[in-house]
C-alpha positions as CSV (number, residue, x, y, z in Angstrom):
1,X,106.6,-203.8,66.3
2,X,104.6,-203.7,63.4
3,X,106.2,-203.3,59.8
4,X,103.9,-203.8,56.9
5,X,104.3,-204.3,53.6
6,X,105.2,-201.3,52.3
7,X,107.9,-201.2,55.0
8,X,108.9,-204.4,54.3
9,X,109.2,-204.2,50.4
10,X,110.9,-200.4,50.8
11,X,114.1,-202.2,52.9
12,X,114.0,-205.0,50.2
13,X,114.9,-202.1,47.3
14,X,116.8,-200.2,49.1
15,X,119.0,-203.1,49.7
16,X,119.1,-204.2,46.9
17,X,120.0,-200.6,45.2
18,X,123.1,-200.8,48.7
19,X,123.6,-204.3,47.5
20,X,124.6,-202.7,43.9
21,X,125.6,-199.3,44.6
22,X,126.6,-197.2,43.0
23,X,125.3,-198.3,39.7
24,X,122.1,-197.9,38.5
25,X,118.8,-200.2,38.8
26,X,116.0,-200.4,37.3
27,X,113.0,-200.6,38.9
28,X,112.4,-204.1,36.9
29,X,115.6,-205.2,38.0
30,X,114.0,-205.1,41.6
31,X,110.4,-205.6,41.5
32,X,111.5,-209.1,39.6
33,X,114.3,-210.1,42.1
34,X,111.7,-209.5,45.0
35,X,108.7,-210.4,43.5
36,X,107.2,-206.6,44.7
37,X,104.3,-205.3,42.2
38,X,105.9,-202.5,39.8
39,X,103.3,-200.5,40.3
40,X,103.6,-200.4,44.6
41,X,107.3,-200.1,43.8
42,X,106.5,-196.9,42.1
43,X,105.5,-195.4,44.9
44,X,107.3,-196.5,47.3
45,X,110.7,-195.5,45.2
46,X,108.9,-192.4,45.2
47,X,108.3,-191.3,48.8
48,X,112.0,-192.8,49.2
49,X,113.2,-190.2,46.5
50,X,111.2,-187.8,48.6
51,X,112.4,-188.6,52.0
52,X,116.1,-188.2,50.4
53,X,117.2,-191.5,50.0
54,X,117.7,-192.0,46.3
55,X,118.2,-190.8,43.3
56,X,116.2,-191.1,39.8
57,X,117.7,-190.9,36.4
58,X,115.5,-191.0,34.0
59,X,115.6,-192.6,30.0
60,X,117.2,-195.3,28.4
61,X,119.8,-196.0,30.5
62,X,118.4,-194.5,34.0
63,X,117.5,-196.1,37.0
64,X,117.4,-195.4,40.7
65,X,120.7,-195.8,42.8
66,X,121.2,-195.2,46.5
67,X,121.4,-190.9,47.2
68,X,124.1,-191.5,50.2
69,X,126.6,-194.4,50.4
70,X,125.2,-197.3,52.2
71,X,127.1,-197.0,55.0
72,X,124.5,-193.6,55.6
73,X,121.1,-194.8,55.5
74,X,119.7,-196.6,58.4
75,X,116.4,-199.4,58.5
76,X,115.0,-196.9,60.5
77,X,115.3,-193.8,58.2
78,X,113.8,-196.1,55.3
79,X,110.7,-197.4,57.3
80,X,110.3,-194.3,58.9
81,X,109.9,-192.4,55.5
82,X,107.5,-194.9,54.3
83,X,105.5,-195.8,57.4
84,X,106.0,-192.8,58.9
85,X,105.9,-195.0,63.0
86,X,108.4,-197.8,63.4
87,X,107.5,-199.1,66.3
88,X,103.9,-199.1,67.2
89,X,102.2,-199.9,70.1
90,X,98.8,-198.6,71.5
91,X,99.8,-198.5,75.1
92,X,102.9,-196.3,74.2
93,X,100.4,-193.0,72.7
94,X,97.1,-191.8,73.5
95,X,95.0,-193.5,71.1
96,X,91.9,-190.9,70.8
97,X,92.9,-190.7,67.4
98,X,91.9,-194.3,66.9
99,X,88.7,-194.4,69.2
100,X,90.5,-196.0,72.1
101,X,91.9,-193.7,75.4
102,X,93.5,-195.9,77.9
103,X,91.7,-195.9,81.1
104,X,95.2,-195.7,82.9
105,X,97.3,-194.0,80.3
106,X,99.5,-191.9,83.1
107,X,100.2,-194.7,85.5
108,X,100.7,-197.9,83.9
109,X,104.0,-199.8,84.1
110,X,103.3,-201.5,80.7
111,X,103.2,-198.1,78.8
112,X,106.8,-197.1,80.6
113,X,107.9,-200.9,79.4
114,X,106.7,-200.5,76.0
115,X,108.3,-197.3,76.1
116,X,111.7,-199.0,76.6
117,X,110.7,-202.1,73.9
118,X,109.9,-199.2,71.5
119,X,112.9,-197.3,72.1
120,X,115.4,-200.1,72.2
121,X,114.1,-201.5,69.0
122,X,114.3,-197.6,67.3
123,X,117.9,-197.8,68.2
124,X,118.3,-201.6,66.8
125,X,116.9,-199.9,63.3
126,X,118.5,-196.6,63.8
127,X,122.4,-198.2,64.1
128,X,121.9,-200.3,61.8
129,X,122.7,-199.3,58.3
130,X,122.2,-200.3,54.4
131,X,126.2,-201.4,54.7
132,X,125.7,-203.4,57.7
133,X,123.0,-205.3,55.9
134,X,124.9,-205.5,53.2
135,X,127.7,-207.2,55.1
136,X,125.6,-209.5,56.4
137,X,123.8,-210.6,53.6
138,X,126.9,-211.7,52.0
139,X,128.4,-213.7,54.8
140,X,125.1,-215.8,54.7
141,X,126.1,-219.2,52.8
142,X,123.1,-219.8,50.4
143,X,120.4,-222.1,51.3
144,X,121.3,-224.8,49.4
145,X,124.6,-224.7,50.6
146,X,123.4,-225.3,54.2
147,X,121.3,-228.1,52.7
148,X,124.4,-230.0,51.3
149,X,126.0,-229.2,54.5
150,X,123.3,-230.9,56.7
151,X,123.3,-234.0,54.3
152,X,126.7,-234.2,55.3
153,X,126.6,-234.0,59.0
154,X,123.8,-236.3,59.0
155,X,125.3,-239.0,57.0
């Protein structure tokens, strides 16, 4: 599984616009809080404004905010919109495209087990939503919390 960085920064504002929705952010808001480049965030809020997943308002007092509730937008409907494959592997497709052909491409066993890996992990992102995420990030205690904590089981 491959997820670059664009993938990687689109889930980081999209969580942070489920993390505060439904009010408005501004794109400062969240290229500051995740230390992402404005200008990348630009587009990337774009294609995800494309792809259906929020919502501009523009002036003063606009902002981007979440187009569904979080609870209805997957991991895997963000990184697909901005990185188009999830789950890449050059066993699982015929790679002419790239300049490489498998020499056994219809009877290997790893191809049918990458299959599986890149299926499996599609579901994983798929199921998972915005609110799960959400959820979670919430019931993490804070790093330094967990520091304090292991001072005091060591001592």
């Amino acid at each position: 599984m491959r997820i670059t960085a664009k993938g990687e920064y689109a889930t980081r504002a999209v969580l942070h616009l489920a993390m505060e929705y439904p009010e408005l952010v501004t794109i400062h808001q969240i290229a500051n809080r995740h230390r992402i480049p404005v200008k990348y965030l630009e587009q990337i809020l774009l294609e995800l404004r494309r792809g259906g997943v929020i919502t501009s308002k523009r002036g003063v007092h606009g902002g981007y905010l979440l187009s569904r509730s979080p609870e209805d937008v997957s991991v895997g409907e963000v990184l697909r919109i901005v990185d188009s494959r999830v789950v890449d592997s050059s066993c699982i497709q015929h790679d002419e495209d790239r300049g490489f052909a498998c020499p056994d491409y219809y009877g290997c066993g790893l191809k049918r087990m990458w299959a599986e890996v890149n299926q499996a992990v599609e579901k994983i992102l798929f199921d998972t939503s915005f609110a799960d995420v959400c959820a979670d990030t919430r019931r993490r205690p804070i790093l330094t919390d967990m520091r304090k904590n292991l001072v005091r089981i060591n001592a």
